[in-house]
N, C-alpha and C positions, 0 to 999 in steps of 0.2 A: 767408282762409287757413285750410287743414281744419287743425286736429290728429288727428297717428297715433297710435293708440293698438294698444299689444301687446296680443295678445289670451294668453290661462292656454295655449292651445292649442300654443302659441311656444315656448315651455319650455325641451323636450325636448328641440329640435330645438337652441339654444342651448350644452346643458351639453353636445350631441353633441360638438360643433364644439369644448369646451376640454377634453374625455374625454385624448386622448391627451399633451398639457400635465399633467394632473393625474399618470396615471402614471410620466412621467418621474421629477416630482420623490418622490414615493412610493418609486420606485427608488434614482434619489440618496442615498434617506434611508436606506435599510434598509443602502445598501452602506457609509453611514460611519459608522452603529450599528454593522455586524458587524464594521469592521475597526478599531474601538476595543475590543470585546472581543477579537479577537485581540491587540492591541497589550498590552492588559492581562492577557491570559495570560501572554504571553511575558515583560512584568514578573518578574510574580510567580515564574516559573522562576528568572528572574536573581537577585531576590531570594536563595532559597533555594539557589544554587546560591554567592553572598556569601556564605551566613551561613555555608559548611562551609571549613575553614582548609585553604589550600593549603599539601601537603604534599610534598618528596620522600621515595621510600621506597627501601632496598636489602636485596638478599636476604642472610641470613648463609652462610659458609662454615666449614669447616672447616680444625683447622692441615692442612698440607700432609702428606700420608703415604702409601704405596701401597693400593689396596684390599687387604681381606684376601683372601689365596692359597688356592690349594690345586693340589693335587698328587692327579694321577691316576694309579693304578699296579693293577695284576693281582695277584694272587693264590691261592692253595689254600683251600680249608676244611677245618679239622681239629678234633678236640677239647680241648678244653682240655688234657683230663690222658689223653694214649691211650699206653699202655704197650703194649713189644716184650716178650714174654715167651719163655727162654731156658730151655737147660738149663745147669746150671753145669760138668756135664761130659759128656763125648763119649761114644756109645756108638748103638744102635740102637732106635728109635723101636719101643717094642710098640704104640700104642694113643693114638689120638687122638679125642675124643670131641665134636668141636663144627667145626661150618663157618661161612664167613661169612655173618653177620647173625643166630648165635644170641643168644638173651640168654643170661645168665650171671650166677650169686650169685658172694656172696663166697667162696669158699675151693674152690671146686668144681674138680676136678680136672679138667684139659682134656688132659692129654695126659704119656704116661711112657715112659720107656727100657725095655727088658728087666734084670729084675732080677738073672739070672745072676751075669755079672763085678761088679756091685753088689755084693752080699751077699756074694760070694766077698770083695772086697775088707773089707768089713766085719767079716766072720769072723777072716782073715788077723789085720787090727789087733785085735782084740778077744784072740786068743789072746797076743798078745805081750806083750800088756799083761799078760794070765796069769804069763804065763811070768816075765817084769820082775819080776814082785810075789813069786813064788816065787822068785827069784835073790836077790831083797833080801833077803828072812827068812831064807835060806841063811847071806848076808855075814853078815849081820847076829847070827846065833849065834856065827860062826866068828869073830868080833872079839870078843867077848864071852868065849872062850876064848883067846884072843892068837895066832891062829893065822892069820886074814885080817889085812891090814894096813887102814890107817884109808883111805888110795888106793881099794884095793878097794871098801870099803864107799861112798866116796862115789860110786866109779863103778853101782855098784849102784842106788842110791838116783837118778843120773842116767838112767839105764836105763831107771827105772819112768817117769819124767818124758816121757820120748819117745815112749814106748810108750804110752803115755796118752794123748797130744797127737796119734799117730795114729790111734790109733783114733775119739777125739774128730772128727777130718778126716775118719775113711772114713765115720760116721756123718750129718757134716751132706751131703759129697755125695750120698748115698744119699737125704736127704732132698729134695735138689735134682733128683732125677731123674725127678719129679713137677714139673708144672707145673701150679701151683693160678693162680685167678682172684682178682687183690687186691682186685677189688671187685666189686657189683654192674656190668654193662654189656654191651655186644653188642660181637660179636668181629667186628672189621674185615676182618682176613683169615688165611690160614695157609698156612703156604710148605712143608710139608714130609707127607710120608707114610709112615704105619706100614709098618716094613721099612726104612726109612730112616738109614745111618748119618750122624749130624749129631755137630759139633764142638763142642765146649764154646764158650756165649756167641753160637750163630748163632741168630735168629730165628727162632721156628716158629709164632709164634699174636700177633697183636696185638688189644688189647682196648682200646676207648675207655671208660673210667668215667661212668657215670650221673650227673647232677644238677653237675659241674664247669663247664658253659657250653660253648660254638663260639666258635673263633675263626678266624681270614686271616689267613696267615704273608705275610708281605711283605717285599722287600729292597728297600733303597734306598742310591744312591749319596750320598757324602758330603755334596754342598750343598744336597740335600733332607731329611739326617737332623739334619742342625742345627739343621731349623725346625720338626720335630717334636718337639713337648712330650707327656708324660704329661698326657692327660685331654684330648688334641684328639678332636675332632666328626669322624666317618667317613660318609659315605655309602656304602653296601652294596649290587650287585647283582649279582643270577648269567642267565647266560645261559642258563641250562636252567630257568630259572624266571621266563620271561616275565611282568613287572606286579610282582613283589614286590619291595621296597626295602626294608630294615630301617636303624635308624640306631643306629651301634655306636662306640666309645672305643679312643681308644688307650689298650692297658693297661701293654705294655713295648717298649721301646726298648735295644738291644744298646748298650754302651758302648765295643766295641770291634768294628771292621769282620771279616766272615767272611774268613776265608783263599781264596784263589782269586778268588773275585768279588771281595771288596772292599764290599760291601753291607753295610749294617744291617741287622738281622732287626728288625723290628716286629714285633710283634704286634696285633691289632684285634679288641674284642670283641663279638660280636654279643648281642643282647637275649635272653632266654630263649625268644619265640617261636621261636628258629629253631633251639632244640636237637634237633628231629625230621628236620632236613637231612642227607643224606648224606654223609657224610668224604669227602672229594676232588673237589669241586666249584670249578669256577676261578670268582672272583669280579672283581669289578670293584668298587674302588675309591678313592675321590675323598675324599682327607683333608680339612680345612679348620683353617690352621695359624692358633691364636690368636698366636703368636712373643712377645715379650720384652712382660711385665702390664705393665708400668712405662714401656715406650715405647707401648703400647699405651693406658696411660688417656691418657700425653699428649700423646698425637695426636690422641683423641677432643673433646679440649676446640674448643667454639665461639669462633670468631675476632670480634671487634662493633668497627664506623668509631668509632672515635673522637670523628667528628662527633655519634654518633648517641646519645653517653652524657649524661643532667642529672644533678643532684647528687652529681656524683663526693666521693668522700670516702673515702681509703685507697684501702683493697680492695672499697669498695662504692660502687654507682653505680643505676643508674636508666635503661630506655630507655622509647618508647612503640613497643607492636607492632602493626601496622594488622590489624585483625579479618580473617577470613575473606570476608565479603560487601564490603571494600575501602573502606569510609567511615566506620569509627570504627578510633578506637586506645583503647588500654588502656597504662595504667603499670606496667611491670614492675621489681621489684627484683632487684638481678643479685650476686654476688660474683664480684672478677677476683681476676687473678693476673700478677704476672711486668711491672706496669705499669711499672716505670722501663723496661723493657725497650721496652715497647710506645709509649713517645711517639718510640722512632725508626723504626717500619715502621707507625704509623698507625692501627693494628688492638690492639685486647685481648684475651685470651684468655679466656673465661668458665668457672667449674666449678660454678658453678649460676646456677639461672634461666630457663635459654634451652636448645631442643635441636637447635639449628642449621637446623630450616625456619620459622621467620619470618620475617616483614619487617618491617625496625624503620625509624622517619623518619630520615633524617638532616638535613631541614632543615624549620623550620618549627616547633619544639618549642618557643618563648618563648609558645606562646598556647593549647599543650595541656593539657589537665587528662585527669583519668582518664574515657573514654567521649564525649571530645568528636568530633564530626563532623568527616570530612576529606574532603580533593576530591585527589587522587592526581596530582600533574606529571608527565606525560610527557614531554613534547615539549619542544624547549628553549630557544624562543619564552616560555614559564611563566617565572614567578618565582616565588620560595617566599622567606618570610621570613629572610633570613641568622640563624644563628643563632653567634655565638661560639664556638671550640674550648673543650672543658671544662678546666677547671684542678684538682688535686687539692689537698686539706689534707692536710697530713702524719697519717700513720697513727699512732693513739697508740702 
């Protein structure tokens, strides 16, 4: 009986034939290598995803109040201080020496009567008064002799008095028969022309004053001027001056409504930029009513759950506010107000601490500290740690 013997030549041929066995299991191996490193990735998420404390979080609010107002209304532009300038008496216009949009100093004479009937008048009273003064010294010998009575003399002596007191009158109208300029500034307009007989007290030249400011005459109906205070915020625009907005004050508020309308007269004052505008420009403006300080701080105060307070004690408490990037908080120290009030609607009112856009936990704060990691509930499937409603110590 032969024996077979393999020959070295055989081999090859051998490992052919169990080649694709080998890489099966090669395959096998690698796919339960990779998906044990998977499995142990996704560990270590879960891990780290433990270690951050689930929290509920709520936005704060504020107390309940309307937004602040405002009130849109039209307007004039005028000058601060623009003066109508008159004659104080009637008579006929010699000479008017400016038109509108000249400047003008102080004292400069813009326009006068004919002096004629003037002076005549002047004269008239000046001689009386003469005359008065010479009747007195008259009486006044002839009592001294017993020959006037003491009646006479006192009417003498009244005489002079009138006579005086006219004259004194025809001199200041004469002086008024001239229209000087009270100040520096550019003359708005002028309604009248030399040759012109004008009445005592009628308009002839108006001059607006330099360096006084512009302001927007505005009227308003009753339940709008009640809510305007001295020292509200204006916004400013004119229609003939497309892009420019100025931002102006209320300066005055009428205390008693105009006759006929029934309106308030405001006033509004604009910045000094805009003292080179034109007098009589209609504006547009949009007031912004700060209304009653007092109701206004305490409306501003921030509202916080109650859930969301630790270490209450008095007026002072404690929340955590979840950061910006949404996985840490921080410890806040807070002062309330008004809390007996507040354990019947749930909410406290805050006046420091807090500026009413945070968000504070409301559950889950038995295991927070200052800067610890949080994992944010949504959904309400979550749990989050219950945490007890706080309770206060009496306030010392």
């Amino acid at each position: 009986m032969s024996r077979r013997t393999s020959s070295p030549l055989q081999a090859p041929d051998r490992a052919a034939q169990f080649a694709p066995y080998i890489l099966a299991v090669l395959a096998l191996s690698g796919t339960v290598f990779l998906g044990s490193c998977g499995r142990n990735a996704d560990a270590q998420q879960n891990v780290a995803a433990d270690s951050a404390v689930p929290v509920r979080v709520t936005a704060l609010s504020g107390a309940d109040r309307p937004a602040a107002s405002t009130i849109s209304v039209t307007g004039t532009l005028a000058g601060k201080e623009e003066v109508a300038l008159a004659f104080k008496i009637g008579g006929v216009i010699s000479r008017i020496t400016v038109d509108p949009g000249h400047q003008v100093r102080a004292g400069q004479v813009l326009a006068e009567l004919r002096p004629t009937e003037i002076a005549a008048q002047v004269a008239n009273a000046q001689e009386g008064r003469r005359k008065a003064e010479r009747d007195l010294e008259r009486v006044t010998r002839l009592y001294g002799d017993s020959v006037a009575t003491l009646e006479q003399l006192q009417d003498a002596r009244t005489a002079l008095e009138v006579a005086s007191n006219g004259s004194r009158i025809a001199q200041f109208n004469a002086d008024y028969a001239v229209i000087r300029s009270p100040g520096d500034g550019i003359v708005l307009s002028r309604t009248a022309e030399p040759g012109q007989v004008v009445e005592a007290g009628r308009s002839v030249i108006a001059v607006r004053r330099n360096g006084r400011g512009m302001v927007v005459r505005i009227g308003l109906p009753d339940r709008d001027a009640v809510r305007v205070k001295i020292g509200d915020a204006a916004d400013v625009t004119f229609d003939a001056l497309a892009g420019q907005h100025f931002t102006a004050r209320v300066t005055q508020r009428a205390a008693t409504a105009t006759s006929g309308s029934g309106d308030y007269a405001v006033e509004v004052t604009l910045p000094h930029s805009a003292n080179s505008l034109p007098t009589g420009l209609v504006a547009r403006v949009t007031l912004r009513t700060a209304g009653d300080a007092v109701a206004s701080a305490a409306a501003s105060r921030v509202l916080v759950p109650l859930d969301a307070l630790v270490d209450a004690d008095g007026d002072s408490a404690a929340v955590f506010v979840l950061h910006a990037d949404g996985r840490s908080v921080s410890r806040r120290a807070l002062r309330l107000t008004d809390v007996a009030e507040a354990l019947h609607t749930a909410q406290v009112p805050v006046v420091r601490g807090l500026d009413g856009t945070e968000k504070v936990v409301t559950a889950g704060m038995s295991r927070l500290v200052d800067g610890t990691k949080v994992r944010v509930i949504t959904t309400p499937t979550q749990r989050a740690e219950s945490d007890a409603a706080p309770t206060w110590k009496a306030a010392p």
